[in-house]
N, C-alpha and C positions, 0 to 999 in steps of 0.2 A: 538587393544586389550587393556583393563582395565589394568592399572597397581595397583596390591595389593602388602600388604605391609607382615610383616613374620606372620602375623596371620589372613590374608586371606582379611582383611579389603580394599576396595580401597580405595584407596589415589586420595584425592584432588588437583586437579592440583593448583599452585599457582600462584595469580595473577601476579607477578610480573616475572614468571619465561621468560618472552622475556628478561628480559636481567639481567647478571648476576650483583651479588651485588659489586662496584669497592670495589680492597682493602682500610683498613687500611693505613694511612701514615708508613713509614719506622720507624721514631722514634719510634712510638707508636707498631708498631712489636717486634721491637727489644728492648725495653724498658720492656715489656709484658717476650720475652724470656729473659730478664738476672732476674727480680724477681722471672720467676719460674726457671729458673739454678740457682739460690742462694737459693730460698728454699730447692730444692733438697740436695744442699751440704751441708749447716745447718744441713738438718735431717740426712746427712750420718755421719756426722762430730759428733751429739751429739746418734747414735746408735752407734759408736763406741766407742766416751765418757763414756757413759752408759755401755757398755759392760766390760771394765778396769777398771772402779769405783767400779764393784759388785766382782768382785776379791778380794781376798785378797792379799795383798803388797805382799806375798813370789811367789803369781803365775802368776803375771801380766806380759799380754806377752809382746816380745818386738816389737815393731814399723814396724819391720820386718816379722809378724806373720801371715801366710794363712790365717788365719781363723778370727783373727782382720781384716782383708781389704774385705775377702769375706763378711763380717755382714756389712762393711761399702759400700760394689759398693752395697750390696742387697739391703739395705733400701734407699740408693740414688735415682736406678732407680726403686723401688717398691712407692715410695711416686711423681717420675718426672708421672710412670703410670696412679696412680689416678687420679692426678693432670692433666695432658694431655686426660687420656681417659675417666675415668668414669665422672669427671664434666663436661666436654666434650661435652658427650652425656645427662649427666640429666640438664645441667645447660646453655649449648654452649657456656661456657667459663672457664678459669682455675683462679686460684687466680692473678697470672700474669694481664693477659688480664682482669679478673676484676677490677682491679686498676688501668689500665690506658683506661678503656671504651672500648674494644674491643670483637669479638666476634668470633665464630667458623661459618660458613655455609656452605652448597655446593655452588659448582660454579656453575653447571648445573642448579639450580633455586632456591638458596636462602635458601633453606628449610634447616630440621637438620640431620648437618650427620650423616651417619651409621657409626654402630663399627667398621666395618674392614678399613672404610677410615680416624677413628680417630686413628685406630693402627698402619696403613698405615704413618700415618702424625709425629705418634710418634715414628717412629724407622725413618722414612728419616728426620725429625728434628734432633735427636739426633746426626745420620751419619752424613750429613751438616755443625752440630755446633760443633760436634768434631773433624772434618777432613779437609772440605774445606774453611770455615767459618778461622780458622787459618792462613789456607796456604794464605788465600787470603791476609790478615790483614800482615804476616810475608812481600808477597811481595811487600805492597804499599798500601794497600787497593785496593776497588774496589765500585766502583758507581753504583754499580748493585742489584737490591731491593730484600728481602728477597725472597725464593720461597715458592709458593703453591703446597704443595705435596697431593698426592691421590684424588685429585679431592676436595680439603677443601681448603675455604679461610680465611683467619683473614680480616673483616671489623670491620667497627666504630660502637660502639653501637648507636643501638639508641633511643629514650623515649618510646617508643612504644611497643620496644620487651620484 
């Protein structure tokens, strides 16, 4: 059976789909996720900035205020989203991984991921780098190379793509 794609069209099988594309180096993964986790913080750190700046001095809340940190997790992980999923899909790659050459694809055959496996890779990214990514580092490190979530890999870019 033809495999189509969400608008009916079939899809080209790709030549290279016997085997899948090897990852990225480790550096170059994890180099790719701390610029876009530092973007991310940047832009939560200066929507909260902004948010206290357009106050006026008698109303400025304090440090400890719901609603200052909900404006700051929301534009954190609303800018990590685009960042991770829409350039993603329109670019297959995020500002990270564009700065150190790297790329988004499936593993299955190279090709470009779908939405749900770049949403997929952005919620078990973020779980990863905020949970076990830690714990691992707290007991010692660990020699164990980045993972590929939802069926998406980080490789090397290359001149071609």
């Amino acid at each position: 059976m033809e495999s189509k794609d969400l608008f009916g069209v079939p899809r080209r099988p790709n030549p290279d789909a016997a085997t899948a594309p090897a990852p990225a180096s480790t550096g170059r993964r994890y180099g790719a996720a701390a610029i876009d986790g530092t973007l991310a913080v940047i832009c939560a750190a200066m929507s909260g900035l902004v948010y206290v700046l357009s106050l006026p001095a008698s109303e400025a809340p304090p440090l400890t205020s719901g609603n200052l940190w909900l404006r700051v997790l929301v534009a954190g992980m609303g800018l990590s989203l685009i960042n991770q999923v829409l350039l993603g899909l329109l670019f297959r790659c995020s500002v990270g991984k564009l700065l150190v050459g790297t790329r988004v694809v499936r593993m299955a055959d190279g090709g470009r991921p779908r939405l749900w496996q770049l949403l997929g890779r952005w919620i078990g990214g973020i779980t990863y780098g905020l949970t076990i990514l830690p714990i691992g580092f707290f007991l010692g490190g660990s020699e164990a190379p980045p993972l590929d979530f939802s069926g998406v890999r980080i490789v090397k870019a290359s001149a071609d793509s």
